[in-house]
ZAMARGU-4260 file (C-alpha; in steps of 0.2 Angstrom, whole numbers, plus 5000, padded with zeros to 4 digits):
<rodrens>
0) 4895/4984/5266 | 4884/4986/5251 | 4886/4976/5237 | 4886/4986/5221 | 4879/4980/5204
5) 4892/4981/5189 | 4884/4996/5181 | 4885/4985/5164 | 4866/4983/5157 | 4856/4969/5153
10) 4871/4957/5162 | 4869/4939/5169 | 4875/4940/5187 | 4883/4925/5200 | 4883/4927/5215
15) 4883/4913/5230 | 4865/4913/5234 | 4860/4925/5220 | 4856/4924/5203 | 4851/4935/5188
20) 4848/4932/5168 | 4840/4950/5162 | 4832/4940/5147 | 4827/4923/5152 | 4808/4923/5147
25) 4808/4924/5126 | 4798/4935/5117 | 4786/4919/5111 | 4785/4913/5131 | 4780/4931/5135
30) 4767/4934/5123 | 4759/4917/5130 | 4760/4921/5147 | 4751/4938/5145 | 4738/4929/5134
35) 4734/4918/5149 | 4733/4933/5160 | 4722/4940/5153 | 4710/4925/5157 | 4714/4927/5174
40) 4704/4940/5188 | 4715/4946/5200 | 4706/4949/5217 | 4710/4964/5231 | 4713/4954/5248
45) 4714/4961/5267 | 4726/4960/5278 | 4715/4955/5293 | 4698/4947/5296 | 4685/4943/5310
50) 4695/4928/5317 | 4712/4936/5313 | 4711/4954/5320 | 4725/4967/5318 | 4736/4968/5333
55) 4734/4986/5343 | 4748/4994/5334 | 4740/4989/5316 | 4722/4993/5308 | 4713/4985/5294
60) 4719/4990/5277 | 4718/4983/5259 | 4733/4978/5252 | 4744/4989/5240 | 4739/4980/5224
65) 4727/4964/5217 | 4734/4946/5218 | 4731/4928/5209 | 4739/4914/5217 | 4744/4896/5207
70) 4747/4879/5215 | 4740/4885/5234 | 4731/4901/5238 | 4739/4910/5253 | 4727/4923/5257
75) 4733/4937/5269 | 4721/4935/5283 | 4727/4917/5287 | 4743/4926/5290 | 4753/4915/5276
80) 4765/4902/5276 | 4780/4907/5287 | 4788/4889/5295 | 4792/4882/5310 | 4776/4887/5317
85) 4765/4893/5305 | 4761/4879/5292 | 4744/4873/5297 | 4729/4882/5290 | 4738/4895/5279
90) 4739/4887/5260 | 4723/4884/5251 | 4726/4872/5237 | 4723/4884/5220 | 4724/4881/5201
95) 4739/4873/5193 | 4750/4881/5182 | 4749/4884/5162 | 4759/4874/5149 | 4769/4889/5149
100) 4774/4892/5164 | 4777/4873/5169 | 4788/4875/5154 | 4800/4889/5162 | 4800/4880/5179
105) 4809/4864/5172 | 4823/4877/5167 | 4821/4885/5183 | 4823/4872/5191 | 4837/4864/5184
110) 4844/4880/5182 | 4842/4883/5199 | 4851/4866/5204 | 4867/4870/5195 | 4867/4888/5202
115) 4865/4884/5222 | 4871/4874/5234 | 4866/4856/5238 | 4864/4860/5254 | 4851/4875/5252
120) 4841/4866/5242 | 4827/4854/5252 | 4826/4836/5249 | 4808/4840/5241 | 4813/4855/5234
125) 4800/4860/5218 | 4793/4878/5214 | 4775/4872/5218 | 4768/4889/5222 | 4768/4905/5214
130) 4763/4923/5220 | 4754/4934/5206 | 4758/4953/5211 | 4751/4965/5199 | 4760/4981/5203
135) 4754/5001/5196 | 4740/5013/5200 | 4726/5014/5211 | 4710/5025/5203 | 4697/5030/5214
140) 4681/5026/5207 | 4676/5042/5212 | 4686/5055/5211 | 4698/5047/5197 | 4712/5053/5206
145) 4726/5042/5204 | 4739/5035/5219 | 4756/5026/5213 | 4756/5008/5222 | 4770/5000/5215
150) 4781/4995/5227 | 4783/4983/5243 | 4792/4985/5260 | 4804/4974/5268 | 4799/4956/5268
155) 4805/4937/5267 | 4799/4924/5259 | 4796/4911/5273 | 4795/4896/5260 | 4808/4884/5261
160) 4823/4885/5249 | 4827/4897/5234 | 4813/4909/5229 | 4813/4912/5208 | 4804/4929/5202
165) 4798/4932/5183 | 4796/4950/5179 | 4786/4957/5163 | 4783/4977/5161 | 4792/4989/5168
170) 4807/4988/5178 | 4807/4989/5197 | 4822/4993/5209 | 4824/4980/5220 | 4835/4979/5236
175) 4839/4965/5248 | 4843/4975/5265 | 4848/4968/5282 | 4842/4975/5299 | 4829/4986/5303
180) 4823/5000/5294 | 4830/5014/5305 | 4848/5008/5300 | 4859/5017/5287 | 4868/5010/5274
185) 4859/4992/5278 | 4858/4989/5259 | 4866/4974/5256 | 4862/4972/5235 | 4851/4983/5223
190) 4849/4979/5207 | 4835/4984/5191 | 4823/4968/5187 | 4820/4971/5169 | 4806/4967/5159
195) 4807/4947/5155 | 4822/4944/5168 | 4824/4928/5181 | 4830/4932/5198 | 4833/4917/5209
200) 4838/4919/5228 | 4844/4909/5242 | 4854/4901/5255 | 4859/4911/5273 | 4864/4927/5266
205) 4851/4932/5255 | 4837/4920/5257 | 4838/4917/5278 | 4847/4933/5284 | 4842/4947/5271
210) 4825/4958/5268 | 4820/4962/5251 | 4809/4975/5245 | 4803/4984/5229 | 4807/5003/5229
215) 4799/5008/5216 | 4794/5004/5199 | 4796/5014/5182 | 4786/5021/5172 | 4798/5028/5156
220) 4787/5017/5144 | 4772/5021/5148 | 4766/5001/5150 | 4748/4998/5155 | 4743/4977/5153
225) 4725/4975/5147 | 4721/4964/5162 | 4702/4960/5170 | 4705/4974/5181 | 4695/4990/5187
230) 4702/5008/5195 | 4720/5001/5193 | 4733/5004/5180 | 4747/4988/5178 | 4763/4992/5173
235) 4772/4977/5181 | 4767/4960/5185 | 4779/4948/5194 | 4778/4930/5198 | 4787/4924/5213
240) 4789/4906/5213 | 4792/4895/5231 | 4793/4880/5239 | 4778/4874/5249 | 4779/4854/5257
245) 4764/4845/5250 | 4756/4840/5267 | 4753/4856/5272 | 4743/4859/5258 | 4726/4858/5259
250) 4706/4859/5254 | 4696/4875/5257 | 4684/4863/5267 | 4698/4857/5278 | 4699/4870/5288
255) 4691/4876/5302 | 4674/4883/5302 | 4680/4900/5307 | 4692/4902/5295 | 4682/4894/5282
260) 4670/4909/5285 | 4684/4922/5284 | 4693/4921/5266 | 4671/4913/5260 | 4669/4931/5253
265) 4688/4929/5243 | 4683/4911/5237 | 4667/4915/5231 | 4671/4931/5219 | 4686/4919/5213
270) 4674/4906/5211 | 4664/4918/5197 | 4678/4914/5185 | 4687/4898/5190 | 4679/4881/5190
275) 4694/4875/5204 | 4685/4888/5215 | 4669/4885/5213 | 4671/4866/5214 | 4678/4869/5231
280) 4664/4878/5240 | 4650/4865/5232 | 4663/4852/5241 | 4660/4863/5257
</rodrens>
């Protein structure tokens, strides 16, 4: 059975395992994050690579839109984090945070701590690693023709414990769904994230059980972020805060050679603009 929203507007929601504040991220905060943003230069990833080949029913493709990751980079053709099995080899120690967003995460956390159960919450438990997703329009540098590429299928987080989201821009219709696609009615929860809103999930039901996914995003205000971005228009940007254990965090030249040489191309155009980066290939 689906769980509706209560159709009132900009309202804070409870739930066991679920949490909402429409307006947590003040207008101050906001204006810092973006300024931070813009120092920042998203990068385009793949899903697959030489050592990590898509399976027979997949093909190579690009992902939907760019991505910045803080605290440990993840990139998609090292297949993620996704515990029991997959921990070794899959997060790349990244930049830290900003002032500002270490800031928010205090409350976050704490927040987080008096929303949730003691028992969902690891013994280690901190928001160490965040996902940048810059969601909009993709231009082709040649024909100019535009293709809307906001949005995400169904997914979890594999990261242990709640997941926290910050969204700035415009707002997305998110759904937690249970089951395979095929199903009807599978919707469990669906809800708008607004512009400078704070959604925290976890526990059995929404964290370990649930999909989520991003429908769709609007595009009433006509938001486009001045970001270092080319051929693509953002209109949303949303950070998704996990959990990742320290010790399976590790150096770009700890891994193996292979692998090394299949996210070299990634690490070198970041290294262009961050100094983390580049320190980490001259440690190579």
């Amino acid at each position: 059975m689906t769980i509706k929203p209560k159709k009132t507007k900009k309202e804070i929601i409870r739930r066991e395992g679920l949490f909402y504040h429409p307006t947590f991220v003040k207008k101050a905060d906001r204006e810092e994050i973006l300024s931070w943003l813009k120092t920042l230069h998203p990068i385009w990833e793949w899903r697959y690579s030489e050592h990590n080949p898509p399976p027979p029913e997949d093909v190579q493709r690009k992902l939907l839109r760019p991505v910045y990751w803080l605290g440990n980079w993840q990139f998609a053709c090292l297949n993620y984090y996704h515990p029991p099995k997959g921990i070794h080899n899959r997060c790349i120690k990244a930049e830290d945070y900003p002032p500002v967003l270490k800031r928010l995460l205090k409350l976050i956390e704490g927040l987080t701590k008096t929303q949730f159960k003691p028992k969902d919450i690891p013994k280690s438990w901190t928001l160490n690693t965040c996902l940048i997703n810059f969601y909009g329009t993709s231009i082709d540098p040649i024909t100019k023709k535009k293709e809307d590429t906001a949005r995400v299928g169904d997914h979890k987080d594999f990261e242990l414990g709640p997941v926290a989201s910050l969204s700035l821009g415009e707002r997305a219709f998110f759904q937690f769904v249970m089951g395979k696609k095929s199903l009807t009615n599978n919707v469990l929860f669906e809800q708008w994230l607004d512009d400078s809103s704070l959604q925290i999930f976890g526990g059995e039901l929404f964290k370990e059980r649930a999909f989520h996914r991003v429908q769709r995003v609007e595009n009433k205000n006509k938001t486009v972020f001045d970001l270092n971005l080319t051929d693509f228009e953002t209109r949303r940007i949303n950070f998704t805060f996990r959990y990742v254990p320290v010790e399976h965090i590790i150096e770009y030249n700890e891994l193996p050679s292979e692998l090394q040489s299949d996210i070299e191309p990634y690490m070198k155009q970041l290294a262009h603009n961050s100094k983390h980066f580049a320190s980490a290939l001259i440690k190579k």
